[in-house]
N, C-alpha and C positions, 0 to 999 in steps of 0.2 A: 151221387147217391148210391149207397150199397143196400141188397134186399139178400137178406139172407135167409137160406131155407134148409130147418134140419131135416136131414128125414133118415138119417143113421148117423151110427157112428156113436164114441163119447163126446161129442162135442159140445161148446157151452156157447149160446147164442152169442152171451155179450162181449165174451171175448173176443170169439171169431167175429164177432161184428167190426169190434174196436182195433183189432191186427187186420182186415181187410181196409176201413177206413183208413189205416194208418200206409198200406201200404198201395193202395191206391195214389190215395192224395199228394203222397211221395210220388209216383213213377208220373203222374201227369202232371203234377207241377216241374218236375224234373223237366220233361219234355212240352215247357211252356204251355199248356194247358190249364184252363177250367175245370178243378175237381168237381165243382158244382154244379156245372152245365153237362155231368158225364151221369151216364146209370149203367152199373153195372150188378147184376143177377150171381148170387154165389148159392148153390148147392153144394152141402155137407153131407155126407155120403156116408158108407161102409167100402169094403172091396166087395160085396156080391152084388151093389147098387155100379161102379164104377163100371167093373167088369165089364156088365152090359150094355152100358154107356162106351165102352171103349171096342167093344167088340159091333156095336149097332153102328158106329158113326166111324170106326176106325179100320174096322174087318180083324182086333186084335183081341183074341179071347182070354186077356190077361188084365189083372188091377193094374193099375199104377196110380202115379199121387196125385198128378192133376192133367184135368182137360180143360179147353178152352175154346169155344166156337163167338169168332166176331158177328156180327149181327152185316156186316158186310165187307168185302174181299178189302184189304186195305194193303197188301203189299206193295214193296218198291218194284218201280220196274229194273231194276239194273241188282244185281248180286251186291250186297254190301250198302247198297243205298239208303239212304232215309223214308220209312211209307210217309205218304200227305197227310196231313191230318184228320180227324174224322170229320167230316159233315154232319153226321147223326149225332146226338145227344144217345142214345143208346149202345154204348158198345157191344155188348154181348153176354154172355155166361160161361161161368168156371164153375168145374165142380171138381173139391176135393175130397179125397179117399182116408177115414180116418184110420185106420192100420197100416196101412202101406206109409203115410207120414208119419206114424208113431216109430214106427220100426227105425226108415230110415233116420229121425233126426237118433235115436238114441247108437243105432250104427255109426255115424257121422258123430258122435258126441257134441250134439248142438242140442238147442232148449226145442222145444217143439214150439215153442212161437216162433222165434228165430226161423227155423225151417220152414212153417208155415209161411210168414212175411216174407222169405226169399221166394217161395214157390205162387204168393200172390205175385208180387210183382213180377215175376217169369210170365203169368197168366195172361196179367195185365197188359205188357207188351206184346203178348201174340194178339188180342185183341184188338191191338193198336196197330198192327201189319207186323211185327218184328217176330224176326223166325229165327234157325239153327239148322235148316236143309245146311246152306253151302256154308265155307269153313269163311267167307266174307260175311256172310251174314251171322254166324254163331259171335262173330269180331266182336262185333257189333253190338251184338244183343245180351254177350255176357259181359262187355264193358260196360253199356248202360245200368245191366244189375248191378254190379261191383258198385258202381259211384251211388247208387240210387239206397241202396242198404248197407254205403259206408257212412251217409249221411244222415241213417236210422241207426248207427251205432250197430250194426252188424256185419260180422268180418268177411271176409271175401270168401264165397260159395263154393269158387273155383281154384284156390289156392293149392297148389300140388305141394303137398310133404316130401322132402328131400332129406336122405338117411343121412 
């Protein structure tokens, strides 16, 4: 279950509803999981809302596109490892920045759902214990995106352009 909350930004409920559903339901079935049995909380933001959301919780006084707080610590214990599953039916909350995703997808020449949906399921996975600290665990967690938003017909996030 997705609860979406606008409280800036251009954003449009039902889309953002329907690109979080879709990229939810992807990343936890992907990872054998109950979309149904999961809730997950998305606030849709501005950069002056993030900002201080990223500076409150982060110590970093700058926008960026997305944050992510698990509702409980669910990492692996070893670098590179798989986190356990949740226990909780609650995962936690994400909240995106709408300018700072606008910008980037039209930098990146991607749609802005597109970007959006890759940066949900980015979300989604830190919620789920998967991270990007060590370069085993970035392995990891940008393979699982790649597969996860190849099989939402979106191209690989992480693809390096070669002149």
């Amino acid at each position: 279950m997705i609860d979406v909350i606008i409280e800036g930004g251009d954003w449009t409920e039902k889309a953002l509803t329907g690109w979080a559903e879709r990229a939810s339901d992807a990343t936890l079935t992907h990872l054998g999981l109950n979309p149904w049995t999961c809730e997950i909380a998305v606030l849709a933001c501005d950069d002056a809302r993030i900002t201080e959301l990223n500076e409150d919780f982060r110590d970093k006084p700058a926008a960026t596109n997305v944050l992510s707080w698990p509702s409980e610590e669910r990492a692996a214990e070893t670098p590179g490892g798989t986190p356990a599953p949740p226990e909780d039916e609650e995962l936690g909350d994400i909240a995106l920045a709408y300018e700072t995703c606008a910008r980037e997808a039209k930098a990146q020449a991607k749609t802005f759902e597109a970007h959006i949906t890759h940066l949900l399921v980015h979300a989604t996975l830190h919620l789920l214990g998967y991270d990007h600290i060590t370069d085993l665990d970035a392995a990891l967690m940008e393979g699982l995106e790649v597969e996860i938003l190849g099989k939402l017909g979106i191209a690989d996030p992480y693809e390096r352009q070669t002149a």
